[in-house]
C-alpha positions, 0 to 999 in steps of 0.5 A: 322548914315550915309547910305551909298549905293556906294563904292565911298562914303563908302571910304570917310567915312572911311577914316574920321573915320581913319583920326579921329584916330578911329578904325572900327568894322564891323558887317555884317548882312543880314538884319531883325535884332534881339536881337542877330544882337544887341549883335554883334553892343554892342561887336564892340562898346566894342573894336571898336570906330566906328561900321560899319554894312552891310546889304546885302542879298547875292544871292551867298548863296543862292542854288536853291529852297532855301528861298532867295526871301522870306528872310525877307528884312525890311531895315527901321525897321532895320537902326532905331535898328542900329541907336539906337544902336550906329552904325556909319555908315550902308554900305547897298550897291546894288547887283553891288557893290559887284558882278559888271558886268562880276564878275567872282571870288569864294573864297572856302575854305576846310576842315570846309566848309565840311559837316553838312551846307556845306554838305546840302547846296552846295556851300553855304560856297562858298558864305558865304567866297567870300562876307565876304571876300569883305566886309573885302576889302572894309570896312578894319575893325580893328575887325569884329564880327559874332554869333556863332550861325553859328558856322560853318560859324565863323570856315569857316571865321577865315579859310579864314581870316588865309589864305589870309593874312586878319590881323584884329581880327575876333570876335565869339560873343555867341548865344542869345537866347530866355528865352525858350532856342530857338536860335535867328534867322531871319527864326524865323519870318516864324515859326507859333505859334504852330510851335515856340512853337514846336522849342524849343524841338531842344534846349532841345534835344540837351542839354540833348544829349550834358549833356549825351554825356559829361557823358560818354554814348554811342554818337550813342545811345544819338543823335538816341534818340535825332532825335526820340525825334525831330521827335515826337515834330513836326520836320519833317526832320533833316539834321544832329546831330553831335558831331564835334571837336570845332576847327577843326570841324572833326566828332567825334563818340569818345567823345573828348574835345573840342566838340561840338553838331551841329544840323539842321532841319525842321519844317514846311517851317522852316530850324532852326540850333543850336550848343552848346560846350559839355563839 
């Protein structure tokens, strides 16, 4: 596997795999890989004859007080997962190859930005749109996959993808989790035993929400329930549980198909997201 850190030898390296015939896929990733990181790079090895992955902790992402100092940042663990992956080459590149001096561009994109993530982290989807949109020009994938663990993002970048003409295939690859239903997550690595054990009620609740509501009952009675029922297990906020349209993301408090239940919250320093279809 190539690492690669500067824009210059990244498009030599490119344009080998081209001139070779093969076709690239790209997973970007902010690093501290996971089981889920590993079903994307098998997804792009599925439809792509290269896999080009990308780590790159995106301050733009990031708002104030938010955990970017700390994310867990572990590039030598995470290049040997790659490497035995099957992953070709790893763009790994440094803050001035994607923000050069004077950088002065934001891609922003409405309507599913909007709300849940968007609206409890400003301007992060700003974020989330410009660097991806970057990696799309600098990389120039036939394919690129992402997790539908974040949903919202995957709705935020095929958004973007249609409207400024990116012709390649965007790729939703399902959440992995662990056998107790608990999502796969980098920010799982800040929770304690006591607080992991506690975690898994977020997958639970919203299950038997999402069972409920696809049964007929009343949506506001159903995830009331659900947030008590996060509270007394340990969480200590929440930032939404919401029924959304599975396309367009609009708010539904009528039961339409297709759905799908969406939830933030925290439990100790722990911001954990979670989403599944209602059907």
């Amino acid at each position: 596997m190539q690492i690669v850190r500067q824009l210059g030898p990244l498009r030599e390296a490119l344009a080998a795999f081209r001139q070779a015939g093969s076709t690239i896929g790209l997973v970007p990733t902010m690093g501290a890989l996971h089981a889920g990181h590993i079903r994307l790079i098998e997804a792009a090895k599925g439809q792509c004859d290269a896999v080009v992955a990308s780590i790159f902790v995106n301050p733009a992402q990031f708002g104030v007080g938010e955990d970017l100092d700390a994310y867990p940042r572990q590039e030598t663990a995470d290049a040997t997962l790659l490497d035995a992956a099957g992953v070709a080459l790893l763009w790994a590149p440094a803050v001035d190859q994607i923000y050069p001096p004077g950088y002065a561009t934001n891609v922003s994109v409405r309507g599913v930005s909007e709300g849940l993530c968007g609206g409890a982290r400003p301007g992060h989807f700003d974020g989330v749109a410009t660097v991806v949109a970057k990696l799309f020009n600098q990389v120039r994938p036939d394919a690129a996959f992402f997790g539908e663990k974040d949903f919202q993002q995957l709705a935020v970048i095929r958004r973007m993808a249609r409207d400024l003409d990116f012709t390649h295939d965007i790729v939703g690859v399902p959440t992995v989790r662990d056998p107790d239903g608990l999502a796969l997550s980098s920010r799982n690595a800040y929770l304690t035993p006591e607080q992991r054990a506690s975690a898994v009620a977020l997958p639970e609740a919203m299950q038997e929400a999402a069972e409920a509501i696809a049964a007929g009952g009343n949506i506001v009675s159903i995830l009331t329930e659900a947030r008590a029922r996060l509270l007394a297990a340990g969480f200590h906020k929440i930032d939404y549980l919401e029924l959304r349209d599975a396309e367009t993301l609009a708010f539904q408090n009528v039961f339409t198909r297709p759905a799908r239940l969406f939830a933030a919250a925290h439990i100790g320093k722990t911001r954990l997201i979670d989403n599944i279809p209602v059907s």
